[in-house]
PLY file of the C-alpha trace (Angstrom):
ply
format ascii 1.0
element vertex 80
property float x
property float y
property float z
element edge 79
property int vertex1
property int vertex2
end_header
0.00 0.00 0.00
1.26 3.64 -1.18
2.09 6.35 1.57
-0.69 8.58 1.52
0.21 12.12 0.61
0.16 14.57 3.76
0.41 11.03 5.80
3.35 10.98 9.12
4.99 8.58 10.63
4.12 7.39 14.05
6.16 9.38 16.53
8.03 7.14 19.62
5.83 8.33 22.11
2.51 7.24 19.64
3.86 3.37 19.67
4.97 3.47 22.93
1.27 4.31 23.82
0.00 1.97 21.22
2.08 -1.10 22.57
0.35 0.02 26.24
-2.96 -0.39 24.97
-2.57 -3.41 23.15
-0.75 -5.01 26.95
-4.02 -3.75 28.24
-6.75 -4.47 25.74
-4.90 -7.80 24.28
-6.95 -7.13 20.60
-7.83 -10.10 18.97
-10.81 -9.25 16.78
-12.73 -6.39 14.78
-13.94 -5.25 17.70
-11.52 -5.51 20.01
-9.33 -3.28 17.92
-11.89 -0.45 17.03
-12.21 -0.29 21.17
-8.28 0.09 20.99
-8.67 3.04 18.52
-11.41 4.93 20.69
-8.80 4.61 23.62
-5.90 5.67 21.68
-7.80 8.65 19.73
-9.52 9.92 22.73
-6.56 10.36 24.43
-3.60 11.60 21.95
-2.13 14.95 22.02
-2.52 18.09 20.42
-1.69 17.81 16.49
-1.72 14.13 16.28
-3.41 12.80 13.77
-6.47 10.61 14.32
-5.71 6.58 13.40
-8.67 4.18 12.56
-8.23 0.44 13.91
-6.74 -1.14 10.59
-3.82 1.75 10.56
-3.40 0.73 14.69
-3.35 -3.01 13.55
-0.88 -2.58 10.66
1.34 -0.54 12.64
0.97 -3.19 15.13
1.31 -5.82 12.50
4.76 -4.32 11.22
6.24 -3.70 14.78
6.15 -7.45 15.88
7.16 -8.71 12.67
10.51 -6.53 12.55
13.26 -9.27 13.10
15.53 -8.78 15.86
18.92 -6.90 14.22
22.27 -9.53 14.00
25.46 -8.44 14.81
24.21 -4.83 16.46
24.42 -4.83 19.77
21.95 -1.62 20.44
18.12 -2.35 19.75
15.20 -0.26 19.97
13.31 -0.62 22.82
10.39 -1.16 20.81
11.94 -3.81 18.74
12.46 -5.69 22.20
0 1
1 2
2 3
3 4
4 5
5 6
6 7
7 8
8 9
9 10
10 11
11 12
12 13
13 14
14 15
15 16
16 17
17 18
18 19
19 20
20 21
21 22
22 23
23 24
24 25
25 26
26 27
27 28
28 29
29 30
30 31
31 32
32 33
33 34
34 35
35 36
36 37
37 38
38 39
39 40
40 41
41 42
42 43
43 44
44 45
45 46
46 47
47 48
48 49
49 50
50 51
51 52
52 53
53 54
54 55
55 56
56 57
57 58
58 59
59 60
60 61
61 62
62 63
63 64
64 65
65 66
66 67
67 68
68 69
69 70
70 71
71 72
72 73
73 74
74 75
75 76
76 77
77 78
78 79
């Protein structure tokens, strides 16, 4: 899927807060993950752009896919 135009990247602080909710709300379904979105929208900050529950799940998706880096020894916390 193309990068929309105007689109950003998720800040640190936006996946750190996503990876909290999903430890909390443990999405497995539909519904589980537009009751993730709510909770995430209703509480992000000033000029943060609103996510729906599929761009929450792909972000998701991606972030616990990403294969632990060889020979490095620094990793991101959120790779962890």
């Amino acid at each position: 899927m193309a990068k929309l135009t105007g689109s950003t990247n998720y800040k640190f602080t936006e996946v750190q807060r996503l990876l909290s909710l999903v430890a909390k709300f443990l999405p497995l379904g539909k519904d589980e993950w537009e009751r993730l979105a709510s909770s995430y929208n209703s509480n992000r900050g000033r000029g943060i752009a609103e996510q729906d529950y599929e761009s929450l799940r792909r972000k998701f998706k991606m972030l616990y896919s990403t294969r632990k880096p060889t020979g490095v020894a620094y990793m991101p916390p959120h790779v962890k």
